[in-house]
N, C-alpha and C positions, 0 to 999 in steps of 0.2 A: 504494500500500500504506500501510498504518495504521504509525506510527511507533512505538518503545517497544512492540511485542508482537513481538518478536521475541528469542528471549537472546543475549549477547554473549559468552559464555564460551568458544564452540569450542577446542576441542583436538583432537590426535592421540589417536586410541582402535583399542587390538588387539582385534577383533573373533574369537573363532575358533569355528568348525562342531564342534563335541562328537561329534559321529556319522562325520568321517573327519578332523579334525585342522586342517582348512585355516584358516590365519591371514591374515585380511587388515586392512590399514590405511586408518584414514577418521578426518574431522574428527565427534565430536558432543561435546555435552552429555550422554550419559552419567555417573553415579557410579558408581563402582567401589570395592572394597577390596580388588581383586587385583593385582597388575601383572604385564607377560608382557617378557619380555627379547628384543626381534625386532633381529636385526643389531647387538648393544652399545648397544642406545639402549632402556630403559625404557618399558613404556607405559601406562596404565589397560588392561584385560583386562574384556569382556563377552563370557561364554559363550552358544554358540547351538546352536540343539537342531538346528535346519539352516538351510541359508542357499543361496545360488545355485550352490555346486559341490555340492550333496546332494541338492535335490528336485527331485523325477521330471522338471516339467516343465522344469526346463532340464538335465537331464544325461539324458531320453530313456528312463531306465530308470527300473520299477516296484521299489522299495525300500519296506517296510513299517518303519518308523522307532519302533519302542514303548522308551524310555529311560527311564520313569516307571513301566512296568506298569501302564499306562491300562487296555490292551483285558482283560488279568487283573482287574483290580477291576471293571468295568464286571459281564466274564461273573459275576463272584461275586455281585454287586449282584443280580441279574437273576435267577438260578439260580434263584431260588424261587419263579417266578412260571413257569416251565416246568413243561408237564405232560407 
């Protein structure tokens, strides 16, 4: 491997799923301006729209996931070009 292209900054980062709650903890390079309080110990906090306990294919079931009002602005977008 090529030296120097790799970053050295690793840390502990609160990852958590926005769609049912679940927090979990991992080393990145992530920036953050939130912090989440997991077990009295601080962490940087990146939100996730899902993650491995929310989509389909690893928890088996079909969940339609819209937290932006995608599929709503998409139809609106579109609507005029229906006859």
């Amino acid at each position: 491997m090529r030296k120097g292209i790799h970053p050295e900054n690793y840390r502990m980062v609160a990852f958590k799923d926005m769609s049912n709650g679940d927090v979990f903890l991992t080393r990145s390079t992530a920036n953050s301006k939130e912090k989440l309080d997991v077990e009295g110990i601080e962490y940087p906090l990146i939100k996730l729209e899902i993650s491995r306990t929310s989509h389909p294919y690893y928890t088996g079931k079909m969940k339609l996931v819209d937290t932006a009002g995608r599929i709503d602005k998409f139809k609106n977008k579109y609507a005029k070009f229906k006859k």
